[in-house]
C-alpha positions, 0 to 999 in steps of 0.5 A: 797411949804411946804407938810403935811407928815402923818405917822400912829404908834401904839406908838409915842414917843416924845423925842429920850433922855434916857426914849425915847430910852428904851421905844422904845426899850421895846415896840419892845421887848414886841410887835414886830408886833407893829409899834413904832416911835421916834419923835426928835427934834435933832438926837437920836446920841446926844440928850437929858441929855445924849448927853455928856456922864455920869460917874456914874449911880445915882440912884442904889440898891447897897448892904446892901440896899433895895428898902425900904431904897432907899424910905426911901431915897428919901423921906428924900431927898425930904424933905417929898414930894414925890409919894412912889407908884413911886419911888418904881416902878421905885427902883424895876427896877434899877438893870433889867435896869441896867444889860440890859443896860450893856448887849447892852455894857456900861462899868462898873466898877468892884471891885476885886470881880467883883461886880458894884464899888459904889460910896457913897450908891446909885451910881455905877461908869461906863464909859458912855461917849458912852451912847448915841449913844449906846441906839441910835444904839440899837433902830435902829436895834429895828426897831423903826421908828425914825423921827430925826429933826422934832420939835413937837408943839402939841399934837393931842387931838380929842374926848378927847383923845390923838390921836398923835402929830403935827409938823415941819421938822427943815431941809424940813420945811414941816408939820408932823403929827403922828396918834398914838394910844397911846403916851409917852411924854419923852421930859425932863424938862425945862432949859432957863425960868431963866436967866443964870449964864453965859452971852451971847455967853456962856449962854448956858454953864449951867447944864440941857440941854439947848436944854430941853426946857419945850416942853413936859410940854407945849404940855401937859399944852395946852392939859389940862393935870394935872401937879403936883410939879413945885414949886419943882425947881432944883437949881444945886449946880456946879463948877463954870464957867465950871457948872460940877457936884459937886457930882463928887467930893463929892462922888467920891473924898471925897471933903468937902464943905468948905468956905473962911476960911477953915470951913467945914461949913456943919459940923459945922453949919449943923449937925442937918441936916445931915451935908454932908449927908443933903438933896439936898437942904440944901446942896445948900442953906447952901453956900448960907448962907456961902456967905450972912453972909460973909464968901464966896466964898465957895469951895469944898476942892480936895487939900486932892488928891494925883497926882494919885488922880487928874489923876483919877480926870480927867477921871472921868469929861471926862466921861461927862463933858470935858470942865473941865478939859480943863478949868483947864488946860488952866487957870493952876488949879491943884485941887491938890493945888486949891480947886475948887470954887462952886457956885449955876446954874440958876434953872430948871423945872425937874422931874427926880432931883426933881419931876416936871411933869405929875401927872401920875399913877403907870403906868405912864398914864397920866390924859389925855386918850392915854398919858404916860410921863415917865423920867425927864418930869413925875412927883411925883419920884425925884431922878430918874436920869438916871436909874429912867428914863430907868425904866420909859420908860419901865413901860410907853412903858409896860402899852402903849403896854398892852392897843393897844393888849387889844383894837384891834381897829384902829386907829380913824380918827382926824379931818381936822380943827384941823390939819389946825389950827396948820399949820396956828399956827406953820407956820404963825410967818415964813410966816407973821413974826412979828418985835419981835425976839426969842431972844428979848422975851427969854430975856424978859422972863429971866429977869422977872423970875429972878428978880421976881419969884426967880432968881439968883439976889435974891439968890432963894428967893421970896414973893407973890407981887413979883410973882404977878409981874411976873405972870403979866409980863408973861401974858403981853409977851402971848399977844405979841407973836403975834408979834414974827416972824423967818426968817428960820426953825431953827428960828422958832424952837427957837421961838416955844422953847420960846412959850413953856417956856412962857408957863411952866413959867406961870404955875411956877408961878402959883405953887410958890404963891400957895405953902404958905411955905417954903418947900425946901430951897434955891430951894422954899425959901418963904420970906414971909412963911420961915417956913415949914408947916405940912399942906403943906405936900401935892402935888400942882398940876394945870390943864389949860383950853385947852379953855380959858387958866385959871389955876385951882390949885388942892390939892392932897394928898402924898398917891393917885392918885385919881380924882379931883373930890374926892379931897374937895381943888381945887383953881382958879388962874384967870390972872392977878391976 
């Protein structure tokens, strides 16, 4: 007999990963008489972005910068699009975070004068295989409520506003429900709408993490939230088989991109663009010209490192990513002699590399009353990574914290119907299971996205039939989610995990045809419109109908975040289309 567990919290945060953690952490600190409540779908120990640990924070002010240059930065990087108003909130906070966040007991590195040891102009080395489980600790002894393995399905929006969150136990199988009064989605971003470069029993050996599934876009999406920069896909540029960091290399080890004559083609086909220093996309979409016109496979070039070099090497990828020198050791690669072979991941839906998300204000609320989204799930502030994210937390956890003491009041009750027709909508593909498996529909929905919204076949690229194609497709598979069935909780976890990428994916979609340029090579690549256009130099955004499932598109300007009724460009996009 499955019950219905009610917990009443002054916040709810949904998702225990990097953002989640130091929101909780802010609000208790801010606000110790406030109630606070993780809500997470794995365990706070191991959760999220962070599970495998970090070497480097990415996003830092080091000397002989300033919050000016890093702007300045981030909006070369993005190639022009970007939410200043943003990225200058979360730069202002890059060295409080950090130093708190060392304070707790995360090693970083010093140089002789005792001083954070870069690596390049904004990163800072560190010994971050703990992280996690250190932010984890940290919110324990905060006193925030943390409900581990409980998988959030929707958000409760009664009255127009957002009144908490719904959702199942993996491990009792029993429904939650969270009155909250205000609510901060930190979920990450999604992983899993493409189909992968690795096949089978290891498809999960991919950059993001796999278990970021879009469920806090989706949860947003059906509740009517507005979205903004989809179309700003993330395609990691990685080692290939092991999928590691490459920036490890680059900026830690010096290694060039080189191709399979030995060219350092970004040097010698890229300099107007920066050459190494290009902008993030360039430097994806320029092997992937290498390879095209022949001169493949491309490599980064380590064959410059000394023994000592290779040492320090390897304690670097064993920070966070293990795997890789596991892999060299047993398939017998010296990086020393080898250059390391690189290739581009399957892309991915991220607010904290590019700017996927919410359209959130300064103050990360939301455009729905009670919601704040902070960390790779808000939108508008690309290169946040994990310090962007901290920094996020904090400001959402600030705002949440300043508007519960400036409105005394409790929390409202939520309506009994509303609550019963999620437990009929969660429960019923375990209860009355269809012939159709997760596995089937995640498959399905991979192939279409790859093959027709800009995949790995066709190294990233796309045109306006074949997105109409998938966006057919996709709401082919909305139709027969009907048919999906689970024979156990961690089934149906899995299952709603694809409802939730159906989900982001249509509104992908969406946001790919309406971009009529090519914005960001090789992660937006328009066959179609190949030339970047001054009058795109605007954000994307979409709203869908909690009612009727329609997507309205919304154009907004780089420099606001004003209501869209004061914004004269607003297009439908009805399905099919």
């Amino acid at each position: 007999m499955r019950e219905t567990r009610v917990f009443e919290t002054d916040i709810a945060i949904i998702g225990g990963g990097t953002a989640g953690c130091y929101a909780a952490l802010t609000a208790r600190r801010l606000a110790p008489e406030l109630k606070v409540l993780i809500i997470e779908k794995a365990h706070i120990d191991r959760s999220g972005c962070l599970a495998g640990g970090m070497n480097a924070i990415n996003a830092y002010i080091n000397p002989g910068e300033t919050v000016d240059s890093f702007v300045d930065y981030v909006r070369f990087d993005s190639m022009g699009i970007l939410r200043e108003d943003l990225v200058r909130s979360q730069a202002e906070l890059f060295e409080e975070v950090i130093r708190d966040v060392e304070q707790m007991g995360l090693p970083i590195v010093k140089d002789e004068s005792g001083r954070y040891a870069p690596r390049g102009r904004w990163n800072i080395k560190i010994h971050g295989e703990s992280l996690k489980p250190l932010l984890a600790g940290k919110v324990r002894e905060s006193g925030t409520v943390v409900l581990n393995r409980v998988v959030v399905t929707n958000l409760i929006v009664d009255g127009g506003k957002v009144r908490g969150a719904m959702g199942f136990g993996l491990r009792d199988g029993n429904f939650y429900v969270v009155r909250a009064r205000k609510t901060i989605v930190a979920t990450g971003g999604a992983s899993g709408l493409y189909r992968p470069n690795n096949e089978g029993a290891a498809r999960h050996k991919m950059w993001y993490s796999p278990f970021n599934t879009g469920a806090g876009y989706a949860v947003g999406i059906r509740a009517g939230a507005e979205m903004t920069s989809f179309e700003h896909r993330f395609i990691a540029l990685r080692t290939k088989e092991t999928i590691a960091p490459t920036g490890t290399l680059a900026l830690g080890f010096g290694a060039p991109q080189i191709n399979s004559l030995g060219e350092e083609f970004m040097k010698i086909r890229w300099s107007h663009m920066g050459g190494e220093g290009a902008p993030t996309p360039i430097r994806l979409y320029a092997p992937l010209k290498e390879i095209a016109e022949g001169r493949g496979p491309c490599y980064m070039d380590t064959r410059h490192l000394s023994e000592e070099g290779v040492k320090k090497l390897k304690e670097a990828y064993l920070d966070m990513y293990p795997n890789t020198v596991l892999y060299w050791a047993a398939n017998g690669i010296d990086p020393g002699e080898t250059p390391i072979e690189i290739c581009g991941t399957e892309p991915y839906i991220v607010g904290g590399h590019c700017q996927a998300g919410y359209w959130v204000d300064v103050d990360r609320r939301s455009t729905l009353p009670n919601l704040f989204a902070a960390g790779d799930v808000a939108g508008g502030a690309p290169y946040k990574f994990v310090s962007g994210c901290f920094a996020e937390g904090k400001i959402a956890a600030r705002t949440a914290v300043s508007e519960i003491l400036s409105e005394p009041d409790a929390l409202p009750p939520i309506s009994e119907a509303l609550v019963s027709e999620e437990f009929r909508r969660v429960f019923s593909p375990i209860e009355n299971p269809g012939p159709v498996s997760f596995e089937d529909m995640e498959e399905r929905l991979q192939k279409v996205m790859d093959e027709y919204a800009g995949g790995i076949r066709t190294q990233y690229a796309m045109n306006d039939a074949g997105l109409r194609t998938a966006q057919s497709k996709v709401e082919e598979m909305r139709k027969d989610l009907k048919l999906l069935g689970a024979s156990d909780e961690h089934g149906l976890m899995n299952l709603h995990e694809v409802v939730d990428r159906i989900d982001v994916a249509r509104v992908l979609i969406a946001h790919l045809r309406t971009r009529r340029e090519t914005r960001w090579p090789g992660f937006q690549t328009r066959l179609d419109h190949p030339q970047t256009k001054e009058a795109w130099r605007l954000f994307v955004n979409s709203v869908v109908d909690p009612k009727t499932g329609e997507i309205r598109m919304v154009y907004r300007p780089l420099d606001s975040f004003s209501d869209t009724a004061n914004h004269p460009e607003e297009v439908t996009i009805g399905y099919p289309n």
